[in-house]
C-alpha positions as CSV (number, residue, x, y, z in Angstrom):
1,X,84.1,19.8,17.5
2,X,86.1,22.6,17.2
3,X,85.3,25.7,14.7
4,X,87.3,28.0,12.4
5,X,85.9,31.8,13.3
6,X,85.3,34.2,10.9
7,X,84.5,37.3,12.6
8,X,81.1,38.9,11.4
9,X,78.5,40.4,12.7
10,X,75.5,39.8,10.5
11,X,71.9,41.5,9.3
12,X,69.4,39.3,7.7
13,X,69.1,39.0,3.9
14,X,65.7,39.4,2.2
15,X,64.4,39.3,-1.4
16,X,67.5,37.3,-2.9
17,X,67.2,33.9,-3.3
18,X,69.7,31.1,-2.5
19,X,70.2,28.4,-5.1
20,X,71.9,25.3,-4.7
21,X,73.1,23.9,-8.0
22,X,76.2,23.9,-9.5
23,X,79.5,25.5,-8.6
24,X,82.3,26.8,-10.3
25,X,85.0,28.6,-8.1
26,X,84.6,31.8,-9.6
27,X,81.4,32.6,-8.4
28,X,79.4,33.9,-5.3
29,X,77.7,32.5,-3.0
30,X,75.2,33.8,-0.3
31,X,74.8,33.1,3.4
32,X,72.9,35.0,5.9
33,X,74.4,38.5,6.0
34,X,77.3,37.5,3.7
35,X,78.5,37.1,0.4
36,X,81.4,34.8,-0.4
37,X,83.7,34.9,-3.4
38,X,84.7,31.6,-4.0
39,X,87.5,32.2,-6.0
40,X,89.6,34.6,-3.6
41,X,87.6,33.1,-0.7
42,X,86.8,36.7,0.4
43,X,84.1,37.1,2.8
44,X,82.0,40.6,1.9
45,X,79.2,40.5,5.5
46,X,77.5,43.3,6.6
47,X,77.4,44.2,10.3
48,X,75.1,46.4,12.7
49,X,77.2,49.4,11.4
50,X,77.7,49.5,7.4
51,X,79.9,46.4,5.4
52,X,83.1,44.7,5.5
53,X,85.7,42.6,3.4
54,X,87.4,39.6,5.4
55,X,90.0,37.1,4.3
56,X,88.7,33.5,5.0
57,X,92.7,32.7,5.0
58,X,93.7,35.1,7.3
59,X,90.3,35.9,9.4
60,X,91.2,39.7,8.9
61,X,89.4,42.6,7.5
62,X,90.7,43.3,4.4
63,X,88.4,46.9,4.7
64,X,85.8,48.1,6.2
65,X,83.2,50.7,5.0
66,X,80.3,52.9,6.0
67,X,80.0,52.5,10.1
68,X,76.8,54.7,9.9
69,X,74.9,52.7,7.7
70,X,72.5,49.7,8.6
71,X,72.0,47.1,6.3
72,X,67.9,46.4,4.6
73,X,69.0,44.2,2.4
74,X,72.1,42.4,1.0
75,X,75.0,42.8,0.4
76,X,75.0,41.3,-3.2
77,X,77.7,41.3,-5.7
78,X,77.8,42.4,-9.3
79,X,81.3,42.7,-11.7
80,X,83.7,44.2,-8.9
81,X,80.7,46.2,-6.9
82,X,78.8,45.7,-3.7
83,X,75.3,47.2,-3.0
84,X,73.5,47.0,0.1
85,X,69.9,48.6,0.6
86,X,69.6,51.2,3.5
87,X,67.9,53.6,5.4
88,X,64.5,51.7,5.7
89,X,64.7,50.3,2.0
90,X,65.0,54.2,0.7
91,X,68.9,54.1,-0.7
92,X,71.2,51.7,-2.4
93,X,75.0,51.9,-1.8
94,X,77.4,50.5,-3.8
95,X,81.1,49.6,-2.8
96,X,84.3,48.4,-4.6
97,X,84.9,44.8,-3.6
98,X,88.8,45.2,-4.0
99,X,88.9,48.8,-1.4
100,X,85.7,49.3,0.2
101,X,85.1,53.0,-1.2
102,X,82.0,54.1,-1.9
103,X,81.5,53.7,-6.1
104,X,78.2,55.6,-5.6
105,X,75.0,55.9,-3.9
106,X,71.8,55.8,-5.2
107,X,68.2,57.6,-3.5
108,X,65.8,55.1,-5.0
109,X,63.2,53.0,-2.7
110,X,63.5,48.9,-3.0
111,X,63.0,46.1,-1.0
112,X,64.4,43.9,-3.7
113,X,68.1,43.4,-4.5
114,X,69.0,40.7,-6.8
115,X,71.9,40.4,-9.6
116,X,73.1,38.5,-12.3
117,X,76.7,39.3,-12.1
118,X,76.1,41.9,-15.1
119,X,72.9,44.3,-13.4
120,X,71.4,45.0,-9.8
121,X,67.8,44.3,-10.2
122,X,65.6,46.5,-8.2
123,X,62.0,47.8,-8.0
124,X,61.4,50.9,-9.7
125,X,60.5,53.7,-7.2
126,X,56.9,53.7,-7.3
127,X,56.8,50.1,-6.9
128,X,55.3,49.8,-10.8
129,X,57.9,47.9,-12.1
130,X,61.6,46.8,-12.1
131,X,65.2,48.6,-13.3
132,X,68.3,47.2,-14.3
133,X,71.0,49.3,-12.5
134,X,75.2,49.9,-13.7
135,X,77.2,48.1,-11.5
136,X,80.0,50.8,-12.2
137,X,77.4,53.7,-12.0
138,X,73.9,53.4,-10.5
139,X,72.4,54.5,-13.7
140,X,69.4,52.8,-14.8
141,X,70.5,51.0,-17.8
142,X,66.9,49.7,-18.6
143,X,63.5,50.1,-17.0
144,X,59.9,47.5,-17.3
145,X,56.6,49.4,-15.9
146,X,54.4,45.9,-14.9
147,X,50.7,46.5,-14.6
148,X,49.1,46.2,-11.7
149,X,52.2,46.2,-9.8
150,X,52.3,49.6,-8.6
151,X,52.9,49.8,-4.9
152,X,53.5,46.4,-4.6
153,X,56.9,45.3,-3.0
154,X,58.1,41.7,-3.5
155,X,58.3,39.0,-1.0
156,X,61.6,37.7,-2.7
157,X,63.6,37.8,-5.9
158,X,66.2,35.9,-7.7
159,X,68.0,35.5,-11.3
160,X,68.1,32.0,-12.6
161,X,68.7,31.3,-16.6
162,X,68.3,34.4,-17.8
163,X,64.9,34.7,-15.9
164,X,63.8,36.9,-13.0
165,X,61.7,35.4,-10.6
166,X,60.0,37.1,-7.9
167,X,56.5,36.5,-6.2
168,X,54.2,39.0,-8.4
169,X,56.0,38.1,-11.7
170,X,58.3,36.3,-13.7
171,X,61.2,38.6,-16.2
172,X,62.7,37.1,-18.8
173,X,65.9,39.7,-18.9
174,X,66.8,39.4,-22.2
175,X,64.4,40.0,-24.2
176,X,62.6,42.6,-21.0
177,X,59.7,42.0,-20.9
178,X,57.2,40.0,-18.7
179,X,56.5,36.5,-19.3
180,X,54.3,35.5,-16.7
181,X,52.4,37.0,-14.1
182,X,51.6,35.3,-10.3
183,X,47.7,35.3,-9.5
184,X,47.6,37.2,-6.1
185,X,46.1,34.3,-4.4
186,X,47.0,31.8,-3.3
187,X,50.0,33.8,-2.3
188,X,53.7,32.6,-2.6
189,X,56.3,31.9,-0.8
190,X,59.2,30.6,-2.6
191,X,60.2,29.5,-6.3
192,X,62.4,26.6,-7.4
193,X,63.3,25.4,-10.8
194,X,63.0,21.7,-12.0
195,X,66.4,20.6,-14.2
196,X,63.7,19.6,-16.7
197,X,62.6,23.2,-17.1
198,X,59.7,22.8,-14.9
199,X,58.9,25.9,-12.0
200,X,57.7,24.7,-8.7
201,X,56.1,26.8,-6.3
202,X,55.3,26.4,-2.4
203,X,52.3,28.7,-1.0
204,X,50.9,29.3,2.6
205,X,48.9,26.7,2.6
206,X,51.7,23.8,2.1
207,X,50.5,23.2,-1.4
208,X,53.4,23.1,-4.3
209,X,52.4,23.7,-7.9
210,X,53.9,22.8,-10.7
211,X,53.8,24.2,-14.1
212,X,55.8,23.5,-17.4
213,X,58.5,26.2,-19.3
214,X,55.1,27.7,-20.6
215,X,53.5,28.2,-17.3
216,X,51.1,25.9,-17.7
217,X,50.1,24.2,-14.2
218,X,50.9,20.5,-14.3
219,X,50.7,19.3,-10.8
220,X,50.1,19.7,-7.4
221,X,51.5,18.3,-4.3
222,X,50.6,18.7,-0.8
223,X,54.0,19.0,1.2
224,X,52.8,19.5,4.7
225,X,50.4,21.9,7.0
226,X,51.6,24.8,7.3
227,X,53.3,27.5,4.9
228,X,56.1,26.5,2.5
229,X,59.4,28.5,3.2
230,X,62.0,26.6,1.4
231,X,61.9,24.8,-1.5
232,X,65.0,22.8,-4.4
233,X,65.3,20.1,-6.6
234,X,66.8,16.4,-5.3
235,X,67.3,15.1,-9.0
236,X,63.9,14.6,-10.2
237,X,62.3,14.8,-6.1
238,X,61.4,17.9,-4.5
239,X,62.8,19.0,-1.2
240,X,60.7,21.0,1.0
241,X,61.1,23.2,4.5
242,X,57.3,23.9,6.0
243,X,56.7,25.7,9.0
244,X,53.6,26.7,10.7
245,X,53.9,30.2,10.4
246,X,55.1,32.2,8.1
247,X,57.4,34.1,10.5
248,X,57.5,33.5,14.0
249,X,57.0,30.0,13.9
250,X,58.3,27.1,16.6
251,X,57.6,23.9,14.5
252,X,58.7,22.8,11.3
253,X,59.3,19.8,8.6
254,X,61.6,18.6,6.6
255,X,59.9,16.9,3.4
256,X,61.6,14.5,0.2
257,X,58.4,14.0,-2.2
258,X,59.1,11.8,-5.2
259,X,58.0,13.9,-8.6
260,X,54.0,12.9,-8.6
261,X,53.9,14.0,-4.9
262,X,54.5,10.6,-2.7
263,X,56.5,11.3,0.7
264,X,60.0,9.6,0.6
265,X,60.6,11.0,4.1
266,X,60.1,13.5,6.5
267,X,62.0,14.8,9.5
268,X,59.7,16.9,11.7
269,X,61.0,19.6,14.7
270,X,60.2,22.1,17.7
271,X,62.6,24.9,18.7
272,X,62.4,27.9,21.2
273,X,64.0,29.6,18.7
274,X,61.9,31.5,16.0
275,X,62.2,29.4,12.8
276,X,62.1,32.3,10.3
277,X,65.0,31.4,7.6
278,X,65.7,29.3,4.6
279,X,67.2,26.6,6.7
280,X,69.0,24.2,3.9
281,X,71.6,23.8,1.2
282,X,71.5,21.0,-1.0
283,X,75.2,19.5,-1.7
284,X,75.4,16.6,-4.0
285,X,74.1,13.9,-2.6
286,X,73.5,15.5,1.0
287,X,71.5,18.2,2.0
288,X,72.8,20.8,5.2
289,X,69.9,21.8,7.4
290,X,70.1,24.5,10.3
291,X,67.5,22.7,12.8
292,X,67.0,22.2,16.2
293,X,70.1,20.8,18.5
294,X,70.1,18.9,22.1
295,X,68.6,22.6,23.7
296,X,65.2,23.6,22.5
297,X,66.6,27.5,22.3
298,X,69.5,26.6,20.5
299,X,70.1,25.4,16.8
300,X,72.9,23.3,14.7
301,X,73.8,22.6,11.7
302,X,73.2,19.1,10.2
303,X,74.6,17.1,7.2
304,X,71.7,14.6,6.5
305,X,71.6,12.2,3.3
306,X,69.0,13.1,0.5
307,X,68.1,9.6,-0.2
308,X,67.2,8.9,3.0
309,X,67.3,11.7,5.6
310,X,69.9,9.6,8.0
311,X,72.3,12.0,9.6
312,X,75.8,12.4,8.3
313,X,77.1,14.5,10.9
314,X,75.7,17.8,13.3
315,X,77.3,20.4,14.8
316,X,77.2,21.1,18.5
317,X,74.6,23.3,19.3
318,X,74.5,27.4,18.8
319,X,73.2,30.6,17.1
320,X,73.2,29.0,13.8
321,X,70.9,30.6,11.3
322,X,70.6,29.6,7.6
323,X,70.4,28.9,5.0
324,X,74.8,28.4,4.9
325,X,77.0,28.9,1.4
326,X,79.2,26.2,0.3
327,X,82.6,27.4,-1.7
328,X,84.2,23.6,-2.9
329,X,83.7,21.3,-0.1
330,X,84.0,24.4,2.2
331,X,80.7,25.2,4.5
332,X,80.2,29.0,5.7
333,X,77.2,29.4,8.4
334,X,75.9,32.6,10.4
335,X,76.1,31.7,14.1
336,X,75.3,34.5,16.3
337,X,77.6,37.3,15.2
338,X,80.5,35.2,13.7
339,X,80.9,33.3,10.1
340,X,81.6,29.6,10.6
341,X,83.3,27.3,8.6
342,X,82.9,23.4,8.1
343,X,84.3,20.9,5.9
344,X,80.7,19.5,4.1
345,X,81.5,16.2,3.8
346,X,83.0,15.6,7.7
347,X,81.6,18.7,9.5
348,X,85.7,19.0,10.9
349,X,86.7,22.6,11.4
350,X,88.5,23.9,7.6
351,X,92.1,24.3,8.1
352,X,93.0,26.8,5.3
């Protein structure tokens, strides 16, 4: 199978969340080390040395900015700006998405980085809380101290329906103010929400819990042993990634459980290769998986039917690292230090 090439050189993402869902063409989506505006199909990826713009039409750079910098987290994209975090989580740089120039920079510590499309949402310096930031400026445009927080960095973040979700709390943005607060054990390791309203959560332990709009537990389910790195919503079934570390690990599972916890199927794996990303993307009525190819040190990427786990098509084996975006029917993946493309529903190379 041949492959379009988008040149990239990538940095991993942390603390923003990839949803699958719906998609307009407007909006962005996020890969490992990229951003993709669906609507110009404009590729914004960091690199080892600072951030760049490519075309997905012409595989050029459209700019390129800030060679001295290395990339903490992001880049994400509010309005017209990117920010990246920086120099060991301790600065936030924001760039124009049309030219690459730097808007403004901001000395402010954070290991989360997650948007709307209207704020950056960041910890507050001390680690006590969490500030909307101007897209246009840096300036914080509103500020929520959260007891008990102080010090405490986030595992993740992400904005869904108004809400932020991260591992020590839960935001509801427009009315500021927190709605719910995590209990520090058992600890968790990823968020999903149900169309239904309900939240699910995965812990180290394999264990998912569910609780209604209110918060109030409803369920549990036991998706596998080991420690729950990925979790979305098939319709009204619960897809799940479990590995048997945290970071670090070799072995993994792929799990469909029907809503009151019964296994539909499961698709279990071993790789050389350090299994320590969201690997999947749910699209319609497939799900994309970066797993394990032919080589035990290499990986691919997999279109395999929700309903039943049978394999659509794969990839030949490489550097692929997840989770991948999906613009339309268009798939982009990390592999090594290139951007990827597939058609979803053929896994042919996209000819733009």
């Amino acid at each position: 199978m041949t492959m379009k090439i988008l040149t990239s050189l990538l940095m991993p993402i942390c603390c923003v969340a990839l949803l699958a869902g719906q998609r307009s063409s407007n909006q962005t989506e996020y890969g490992l080390g990229f951003a993709i505006s669906c609507g110009d199909r404009v590729t914004i990826r960091t690199t080892p040395s600072g951030v760049a713009s490519v075309s997905a039409e012409s595989q050029k750079d459209n700019w390129s900015a800030a060679p001295d910098l290395i990339s903490d987290v992001g880049p994400v994209v509010a309005s017209n700006t990117v920010a990246l975090v920086t120099n060991s989580f301790h600065t936030i740089y924001a760039f124009s998405k049309q030219t690459g120039k730097v808007r403004w920079k901001k000395e402010h510590r954070t290991n989360l980085l997650a948007t709307d499309g209207r704020y950056f949402y960041v910890l507050r310096p001390d680690y006590d809380g969490i500030a909307a930031l101007s897209p246009d400026s840096g300036e914080t445009v509103w500020s929520l101290q959260i007891p008990g927080q102080k010090g405490r960095p986030t595992d993740f973040g992400f904005v869904e329906n108004g809400f932020l979700y991260t591992d020590l709390v839960v935001v509801d943005l427009s009315k500021r103010m927190v709605v719910h607060t995590w209990p520090e054990q058992p600890a968790i390791n990823t968020i999903a929400r149900g169309g239904a309203g309900e939240i699910f959560i995965g812990d180290l332990s394999g264990i998912i819990t569910v609780f209604d709009e209110s918060f109030t537990q409803l369920r549990t389910m036991h998706a596998g042993d080991g420690t729950i790195i990925q979790l979305a919503l098939a319709g009204k079934d619960v897809l799940a990634a479990v590995y048997d570390h945290r970071v670090s690990s070799t072995h993994g599972q792929l799990v469909l459980m029907a809503p009151e916890g019964k296994q539909k199927w499961d698709f279990a794996f071993s790789s050389d290769h350090w299994l320590d990303q969201h690997p999947f993307l749910t699209v319609g009525d497939d799900v994309l998986v970066i797993e394990p190819g032919a080589a035990k040190n290499k990986m691919r990427l997999v279109s395999r039917k929700l309903s039943t786990g049978e394999v659509n098509w794969a990839t030949t084996d490489g550097d692929f690292e997840g989770p991948p975006a999906v613009c339309a029917q268009d798939v982009y993946v990390a592999v090594g230090d290139q951007i990827l493309s597939f058609d979803a529903h053929t896994g042919e190379t996209v000819k733009h």
